[in-house]
N, C-alpha and C positions, 0 to 999 in steps of 0.2 A: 299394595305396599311395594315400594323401589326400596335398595339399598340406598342410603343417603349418603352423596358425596361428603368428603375428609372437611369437615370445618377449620373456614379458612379465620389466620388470626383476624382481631379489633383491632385497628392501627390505634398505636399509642397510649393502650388502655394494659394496664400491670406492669410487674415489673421482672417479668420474668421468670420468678418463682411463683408468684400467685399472678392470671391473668386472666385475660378473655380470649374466646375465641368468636366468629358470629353466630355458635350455637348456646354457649356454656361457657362459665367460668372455669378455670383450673388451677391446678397446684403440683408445680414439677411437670408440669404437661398432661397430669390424667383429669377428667371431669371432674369437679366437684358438688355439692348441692346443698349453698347457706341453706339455713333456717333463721331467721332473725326477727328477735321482739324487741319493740321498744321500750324500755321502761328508762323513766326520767328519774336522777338519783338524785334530783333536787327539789323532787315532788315527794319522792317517797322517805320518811322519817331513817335516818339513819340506822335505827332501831330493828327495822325491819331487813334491810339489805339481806343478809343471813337467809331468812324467808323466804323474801319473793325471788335473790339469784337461785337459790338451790331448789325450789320449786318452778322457774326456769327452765334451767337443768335438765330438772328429773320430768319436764314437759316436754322435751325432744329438742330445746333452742341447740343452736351452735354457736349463735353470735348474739349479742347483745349488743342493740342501737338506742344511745340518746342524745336529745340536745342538749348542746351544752348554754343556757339559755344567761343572758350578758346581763341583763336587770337583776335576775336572782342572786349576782354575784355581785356588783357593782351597781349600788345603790345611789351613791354618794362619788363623783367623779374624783378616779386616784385613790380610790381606797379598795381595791377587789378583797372580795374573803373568800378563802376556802377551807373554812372550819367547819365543823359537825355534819349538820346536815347538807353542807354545800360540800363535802370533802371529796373531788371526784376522782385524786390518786387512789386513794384508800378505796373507793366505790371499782374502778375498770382493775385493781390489784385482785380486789375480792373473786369479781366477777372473772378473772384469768384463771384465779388460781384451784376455780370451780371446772376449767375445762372450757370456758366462754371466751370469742374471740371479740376485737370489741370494734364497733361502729359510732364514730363521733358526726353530730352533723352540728357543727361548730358555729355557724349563721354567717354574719352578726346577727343577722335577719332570721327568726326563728318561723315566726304565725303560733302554733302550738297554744291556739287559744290565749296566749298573753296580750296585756296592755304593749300597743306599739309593737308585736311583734317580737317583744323580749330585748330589743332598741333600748336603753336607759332614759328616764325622762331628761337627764342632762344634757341627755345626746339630741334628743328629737326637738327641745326649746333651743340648743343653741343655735339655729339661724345655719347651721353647718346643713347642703343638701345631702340626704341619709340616701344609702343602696347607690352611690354614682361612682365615679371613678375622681371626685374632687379631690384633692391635696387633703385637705385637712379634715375630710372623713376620714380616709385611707390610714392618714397618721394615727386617726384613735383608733382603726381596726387593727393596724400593728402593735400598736400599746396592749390593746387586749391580748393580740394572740401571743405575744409576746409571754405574757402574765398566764394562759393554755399551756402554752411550749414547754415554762418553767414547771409546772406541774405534773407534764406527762410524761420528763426526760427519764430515755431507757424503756417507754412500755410501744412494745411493737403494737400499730394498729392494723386493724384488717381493714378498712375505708374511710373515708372523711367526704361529709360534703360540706361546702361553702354555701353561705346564704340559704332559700329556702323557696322554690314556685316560686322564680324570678325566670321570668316570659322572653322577654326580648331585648335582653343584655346582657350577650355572650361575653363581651369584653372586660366585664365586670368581674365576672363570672372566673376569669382566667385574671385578674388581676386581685382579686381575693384568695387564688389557688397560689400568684408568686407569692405571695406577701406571708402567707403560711408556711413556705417550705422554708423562703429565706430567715425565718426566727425559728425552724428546726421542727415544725410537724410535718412528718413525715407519715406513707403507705402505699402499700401499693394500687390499692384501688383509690380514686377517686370519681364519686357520682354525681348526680344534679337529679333532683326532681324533673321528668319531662313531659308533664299531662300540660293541657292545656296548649296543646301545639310548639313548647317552647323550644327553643333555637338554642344550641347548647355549643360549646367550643368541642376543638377536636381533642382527643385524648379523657375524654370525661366519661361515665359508661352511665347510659340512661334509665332511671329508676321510674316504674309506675305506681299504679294504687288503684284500689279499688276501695266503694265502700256498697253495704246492703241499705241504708239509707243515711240522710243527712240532718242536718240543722240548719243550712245553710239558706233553703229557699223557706218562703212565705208559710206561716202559719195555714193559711189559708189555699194552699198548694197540694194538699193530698200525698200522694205519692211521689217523690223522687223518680222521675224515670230516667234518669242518666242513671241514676243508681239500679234502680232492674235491669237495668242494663248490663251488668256486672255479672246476672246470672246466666248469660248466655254463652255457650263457647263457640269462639271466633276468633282468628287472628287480629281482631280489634286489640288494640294495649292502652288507647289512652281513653282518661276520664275526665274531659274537659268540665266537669260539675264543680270537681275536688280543687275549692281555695276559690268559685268563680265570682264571689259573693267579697272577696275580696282584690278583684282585678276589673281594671275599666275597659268594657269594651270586648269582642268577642275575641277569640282565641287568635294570636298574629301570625301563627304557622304550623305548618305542617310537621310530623315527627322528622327526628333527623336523617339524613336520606344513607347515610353506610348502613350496610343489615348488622344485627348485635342482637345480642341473647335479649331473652325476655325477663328482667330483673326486676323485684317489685319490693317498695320499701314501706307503703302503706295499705295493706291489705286489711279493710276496715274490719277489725276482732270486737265490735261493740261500737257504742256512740254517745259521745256526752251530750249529755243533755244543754243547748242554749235557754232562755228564759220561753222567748216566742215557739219555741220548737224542741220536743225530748222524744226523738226516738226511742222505739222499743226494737232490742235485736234480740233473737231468739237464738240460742247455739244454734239449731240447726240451721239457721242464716249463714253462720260462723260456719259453720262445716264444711257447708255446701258453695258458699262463696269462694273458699278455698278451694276447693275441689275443682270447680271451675275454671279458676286459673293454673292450674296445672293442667285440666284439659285444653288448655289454650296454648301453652306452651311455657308454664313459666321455669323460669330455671333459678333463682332465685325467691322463697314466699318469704317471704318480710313484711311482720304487721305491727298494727298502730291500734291500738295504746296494748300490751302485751300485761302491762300489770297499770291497777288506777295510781292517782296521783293525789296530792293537796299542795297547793301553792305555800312555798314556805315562811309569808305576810301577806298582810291585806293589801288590799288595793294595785296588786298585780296583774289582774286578770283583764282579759280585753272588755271591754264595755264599750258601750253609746255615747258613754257621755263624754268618751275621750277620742268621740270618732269612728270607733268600730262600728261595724253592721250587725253586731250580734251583746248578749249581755250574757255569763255563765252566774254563778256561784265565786262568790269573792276565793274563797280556799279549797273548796271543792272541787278534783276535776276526777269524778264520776265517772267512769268510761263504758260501767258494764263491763271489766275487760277480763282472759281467763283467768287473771289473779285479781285479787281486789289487794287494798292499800298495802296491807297487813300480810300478804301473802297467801291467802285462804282462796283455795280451786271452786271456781265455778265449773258448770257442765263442761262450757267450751274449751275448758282446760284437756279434760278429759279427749272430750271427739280431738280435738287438734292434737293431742297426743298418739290416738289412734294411726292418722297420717302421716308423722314424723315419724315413726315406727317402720311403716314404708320406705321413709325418704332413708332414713338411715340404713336402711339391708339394700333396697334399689333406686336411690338417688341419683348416685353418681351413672346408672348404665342412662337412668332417663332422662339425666341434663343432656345428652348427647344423643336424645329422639326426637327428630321434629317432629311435631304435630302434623297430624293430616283429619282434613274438614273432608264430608262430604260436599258433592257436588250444590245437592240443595239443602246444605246446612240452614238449621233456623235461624233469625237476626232478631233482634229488638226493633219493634213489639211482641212478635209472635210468641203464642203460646202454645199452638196447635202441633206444629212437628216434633218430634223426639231431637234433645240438645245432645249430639256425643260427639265424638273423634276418639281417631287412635294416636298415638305413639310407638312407634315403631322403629329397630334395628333394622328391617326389611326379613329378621326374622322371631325376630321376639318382640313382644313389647304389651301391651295394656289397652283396653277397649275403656274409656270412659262417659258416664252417664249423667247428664242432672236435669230431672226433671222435680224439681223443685224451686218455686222462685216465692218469697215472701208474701203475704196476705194477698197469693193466686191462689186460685185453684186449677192446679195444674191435669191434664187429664191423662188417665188409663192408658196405655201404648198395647194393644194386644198382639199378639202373634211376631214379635219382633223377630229377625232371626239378623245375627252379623256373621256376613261372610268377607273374611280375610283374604284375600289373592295374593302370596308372596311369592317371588322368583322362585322356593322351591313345593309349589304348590298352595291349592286352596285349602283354605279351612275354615269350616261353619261351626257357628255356636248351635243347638238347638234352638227352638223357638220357644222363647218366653212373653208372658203378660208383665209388662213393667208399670208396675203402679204410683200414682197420681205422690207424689212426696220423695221418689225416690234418687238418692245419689249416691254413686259406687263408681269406682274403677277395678277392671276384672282383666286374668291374665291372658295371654293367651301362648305358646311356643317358650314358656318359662321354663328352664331348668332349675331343679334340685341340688343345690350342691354347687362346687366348682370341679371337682373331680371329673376326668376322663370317661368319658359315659353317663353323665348323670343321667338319671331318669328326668325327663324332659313333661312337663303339661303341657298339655294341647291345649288346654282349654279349661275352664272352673267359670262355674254361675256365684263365684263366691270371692271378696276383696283380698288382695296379697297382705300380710299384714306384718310379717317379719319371719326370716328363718334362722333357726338355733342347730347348734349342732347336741342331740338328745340321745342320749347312749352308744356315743362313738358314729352317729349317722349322720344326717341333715333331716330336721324337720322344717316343715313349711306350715304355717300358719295361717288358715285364713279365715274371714268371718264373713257368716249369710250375711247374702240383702236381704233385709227385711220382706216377707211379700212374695220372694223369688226362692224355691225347691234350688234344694243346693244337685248342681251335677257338676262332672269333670269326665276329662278325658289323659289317659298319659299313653307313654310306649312300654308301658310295664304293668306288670299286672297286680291287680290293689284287692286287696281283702280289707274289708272292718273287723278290727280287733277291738279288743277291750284296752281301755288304755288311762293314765292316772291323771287326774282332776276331771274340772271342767271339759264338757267340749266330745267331739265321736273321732273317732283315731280309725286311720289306713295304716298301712303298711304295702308297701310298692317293692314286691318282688321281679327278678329276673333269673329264668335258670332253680328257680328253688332257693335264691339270695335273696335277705333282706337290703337294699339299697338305698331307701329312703321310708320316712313315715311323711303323714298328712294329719295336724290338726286343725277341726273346722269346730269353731267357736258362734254361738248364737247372736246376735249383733249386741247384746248388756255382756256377753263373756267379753267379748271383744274389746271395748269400752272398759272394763277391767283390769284390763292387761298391762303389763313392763316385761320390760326386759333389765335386767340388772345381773351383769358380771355372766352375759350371755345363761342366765337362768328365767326362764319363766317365773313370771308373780305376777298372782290375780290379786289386786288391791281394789279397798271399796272407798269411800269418802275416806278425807283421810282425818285422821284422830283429833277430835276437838273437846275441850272443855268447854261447856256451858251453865251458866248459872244464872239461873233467872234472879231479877232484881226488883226486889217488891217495895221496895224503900222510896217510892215515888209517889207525887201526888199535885193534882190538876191546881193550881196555886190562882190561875183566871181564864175563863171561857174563853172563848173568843166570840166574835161582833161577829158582822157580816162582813164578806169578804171588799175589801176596800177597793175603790176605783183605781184598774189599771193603768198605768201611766202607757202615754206610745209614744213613740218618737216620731222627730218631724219624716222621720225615712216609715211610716206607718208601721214601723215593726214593735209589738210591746215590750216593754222595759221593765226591768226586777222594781216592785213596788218599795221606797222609801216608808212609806207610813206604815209602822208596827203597832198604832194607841190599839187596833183590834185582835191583834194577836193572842194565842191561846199561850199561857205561861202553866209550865209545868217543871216540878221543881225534883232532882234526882239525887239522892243518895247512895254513894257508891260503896260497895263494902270492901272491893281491893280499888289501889290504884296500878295494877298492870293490868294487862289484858286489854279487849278490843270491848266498847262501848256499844252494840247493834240493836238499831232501835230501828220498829216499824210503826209503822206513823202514816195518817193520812191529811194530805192538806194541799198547801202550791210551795211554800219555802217556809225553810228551818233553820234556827240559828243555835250554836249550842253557845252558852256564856259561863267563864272559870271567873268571877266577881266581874270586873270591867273588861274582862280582856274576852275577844272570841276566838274561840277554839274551833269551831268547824262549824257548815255551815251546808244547807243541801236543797237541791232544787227537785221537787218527788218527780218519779220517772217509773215508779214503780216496784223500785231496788230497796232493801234495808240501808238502812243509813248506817257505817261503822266510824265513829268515834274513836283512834288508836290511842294509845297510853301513853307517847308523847306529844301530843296536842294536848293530855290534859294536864300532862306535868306534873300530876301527882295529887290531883285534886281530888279532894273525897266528895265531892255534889258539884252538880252545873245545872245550869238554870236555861230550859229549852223553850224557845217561843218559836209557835207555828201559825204561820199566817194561812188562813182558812181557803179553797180552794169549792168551785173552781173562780177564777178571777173572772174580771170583767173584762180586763183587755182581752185580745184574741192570739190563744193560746191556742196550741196542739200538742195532745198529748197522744203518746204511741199507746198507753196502758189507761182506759176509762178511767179518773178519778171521782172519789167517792166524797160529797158532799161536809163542809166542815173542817175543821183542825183537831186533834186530837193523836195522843201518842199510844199504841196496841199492845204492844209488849218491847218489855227493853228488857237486854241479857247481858252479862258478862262474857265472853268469848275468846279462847287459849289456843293455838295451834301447836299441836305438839310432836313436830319434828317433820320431814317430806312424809306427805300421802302413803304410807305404805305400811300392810298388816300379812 
């Protein structure tokens, strides 16, 4: 490890209070380290907002990113709304006034899974060419922003991007950025998606993504390997996979050539399900994907979809038969994601909380650590060598590991030992057996504290996880790898005490002073953990009402499963003919709370008399029905079309022969995760 020269500014990227530099963002000049999820407030019931921001929040975000999608608002040309569930003053107000800074990616050009890209169908029949630099596009994309502007006047943003994996039209790209500032939105960052080689204007700061797999390629395609590819750590940034299914032709360039931090805006947290293709992501995908890019260098983790969605009408969604390469779920956008609709914590919520826990105590030192790779770092394909790098000040910093890559079997690493070489000397870990699943970052030259003499680690076989100050001291916190005998090293001398809760307690004396403690948490302590108002809380799931619903009954079998339609692009397509479907008919005994029904089949509709309420493509997930989709209905009537089809599907989770619904519940969140 060198000391890393002074990172030199981004030309043209901030605005001086909040910037770039080519290592790290800042603010006032010191490093800082977003966290930012997406969640769409035109996806999610207004109802909820409250929910999914403050279980956001209380998940480690700093920022909250969405689009701001032009179809969902302006249906009917000259008429935009932003009432109820479209109200996005009221939505990025809430979201401030929780502690969240807010990211708009404004388009016009979304993708985000909609019909047209979220382009309005007025817009894309009138004969007007749509994404160019034409006159009479440009006037309707001032009209819009115009009708943004007026909505947001007074709310400070932290970023804005224009359009959306737009490849090879920079000048677009900067004539979409005037045309927003001259109707008054304003920030100081402004990004561009840059996967796919894309060529971006100067003063833009370059966002990537990763995902653990896709929907994007053939049923009949197995594994995404652009996407295992994501689990390797490498100064690689781009994921030429991401949107390729929707561009013609191989990638048209090379990343942009000034150095700039490593900023990520879609870091795949789960995967909606297409009709041809439904991923299955497991948190520790989620975890571990993360992980990953941090060990890669990212200084911004920014993911995609951070809480799920439902399109707020039918016939919004991208489909085949309006052109697109893919078919979703009319209302359903499914994402697997750490929140679901309704604001209810999956696993992933939890492990990515774990991390942000991190980010937050040592963020800002490791925005401003370059990465450093081994000589013979592994690459993709490889699964044989151990994936790590460090992070380094030249004298403190973080060793990190992932040998874990999705449906691999990744192998044993025995006898590993990492030796550090810093200008003020060597330092070796012991040697450990690191097993076939594992990913961790460990410290190493860490101090305790900010005070004058901290007691300093050398070294711990055990992840940083956050430090508190615990009866006038500094505690450190950190939790086993699973698999790996916790040890450490300091320049003080450490006793095991007895110590309260969870977890086995040090005490790091000097001289016969107590100067610091050590908690080390088992890896479910860990996973447990907050921090709130600088106190330790071990919380478990968080408080839910549920009440099973017996008031149901099978109303018509279902046939056999009907012939899959495909399209002339060979890909299949959501089946039209319902005559086989299984109808099942529900009686609800409240009309609030969340509808979560488990169900096996291929597709689900729920029906409030003619109108549809929601609708779901199985993937594996419960299906949650929220209270206002149902608007108050006391029964809906579910027809399940039987599985598996005849087109050629692929499904991440084996489906089980049949249509038929398992158990359906009533379901209550009651209040952020915490007992």
């Amino acid at each position: 490890m060198t000391r890393p020269s002074p990172a030199a500014p981004f030309p043209g990227v901030g605005d001086g209070v909040v910037a770039s530099t080519t290592r790290a963002l800042t603010r006032d000049g010191a490093p800082i380290f977003p966290v930012s999820g997406e969640i769409h407030y035109s996806r999610v019931p207004s109802r909820h907002w409250d929910d999914v921001l403050g279980r956001a929040c209380a998940g480690g975000l700093t920022h909250v990113s969405s689009y701001v999608i032009w179809t969902h608002h302006e249906p009917v040309q000259g008429a935009p709304s932003f009432d109820a569930d479209l109200d996005l003053r009221r939505f990025v107000d809430r979201a401030r006034s929780l502690g969240l800074e807010i990211i708009l990616r404004i388009g016009p050009y979304a993708h985000a899974e909609v019909r047209h890209g979220g382009l309005p169908d007025w817009l894309v029949h009138s004969g007007i060419p749509v994404r160019t630099n034409d006159p009479r596009y440009l006037a309707e994309v001032e009209r819009w922003y115009t009708a943004l502007a007026t909505q947001l006047t007074g709310v400070p943003l932290f970023a804005i991007q224009v359009d959306n994996e737009l490849y090879d039209r920079p000048e677009h790209l900067s004539a979409l950025r005037a045309i927003a500032e001259r109707v008054g939105l304003t920030a100081p960052l402004w990004t561009a998606t840059a996967w796919g080689g894309a060529r971006l204007p100067a003063g833009v700061l370059p966002s990537y993504g990763g995902y653990s797999d896709s929907f994007w390629i053939e049923a009949s395609d197995g594994r995404d390997e652009r996407s295992l590819g994501n689990f390797q750590i490498s100064p690689r940034r781009d994921d030429d996979g991401i949107g390729a299914d929707h561009r013609e032709g191989a990638a048209p360039g090379a990343e942009p050539s000034p150095a700039h931090p490593f900023a990520t805006c879609e870091l795949g947290v789960g995967m909606v399900a297409a009709y041809h293709r439904r991923p299955a992501v497991a948190a520790s995908d989620v975890e571990t994907l993360a992980l990953a890019k941090l060990a890669s260098g990212s200084v911004w983790q920014g993911y995609y979809m951070y809480a799920d969605g439902r399109n707020p009408r039918r016939f919004v969604q991208e489909a085949q038969a309006v052109g697109a390469p893919n078919d979703f779920a009319e209302l359903g956008y499914d994402f697997g994601a750490p929140l679901s609709v309704d604001g209810a914590p999956r696993e992933s919520w939890f492990r990515l909380r774990r991390q942000h826990l991190f980010l937050q105590r040592w963020g800002p030192a490791l925005a401003d650590m370059p990465a450093t790779f081994p000589d013979d770092a592994a690459d993709h394909p490889d699964t044989t060598r151990l994936r790590w790098s460090t992070r380094s000040d030249g004298s403190s910093g973080f060793v990190f590991v992932v040998n874990h890559q999705p449906h691999t079997e990744m192998p044993d690493h025995t006898g590993v030992t990492f030796t550090i070489e810093r200008p003020d000397g060597i330092l070796r870990f012991p040697a450990v057996d690191i097993p076939s699943g594992a990913a961790f970052v460990w410290p190493f030259g860490l101090p305790i504290g900010a005070q004058p003499g901290a007691v300093v680690l050398a070294w711990a076989t055990a992840q940083p996880t956050t430090e508190v100050l615990w009866g006038g001291l500094p505690l450190l916190v950190l939790t086993e790898t699973n698999g790996i005998p916790f040890a450490f090293e300091t320049d003080a001398e450490a006793s095991a005490v007895e110590g309260e809760g969870p977890g086995r307690w040090w005490e790091l004396r000097r001289a016969g002073a107590t100067l610091a403690r050590m908690l080390v948490l088992s890896d479910a302590e860990g996973l447990s953990l907050d921090v709130v108002d600088g106190r330790l809380v071990f919380d478990g799931q968080p408080t839910v009402a549920e009440t099973s619903i017996s008031s149901w009954r099978l109303a018509r079998q279902a046939g056999p499963p009907p012939p899959g339609p495909v399209s002339a692009g060979g890909r299949a397509a959501v089946p039209l003919d319902w005559s086989e479907a299984a109808i099942i008919d529900l009686e609800l005994t409240e009309t609030t709370g969340t509808v979560v029904i488990d169900w096996i089949g291929d597709v689900a509709r729920a029906w409030d008399g003619d109108r549809l309420v929601s609708d779901a493509l199985w993937n594996g997930r419960e299906w949650r029905i929220t209270a206002p989709e149902r608007a108050g209905a006391t029964s809906l009537r579910v027809e399940v079309l039987p599985a598996p089809p005849a087109a050629p599907v692929s499904f991440g989770v084996a489906p089980s022969p049949g249509a038929a619904v398992v158990a359906v519940r009533l379901a209550r969140a009651d209040g952020a995760p915490r007992v």
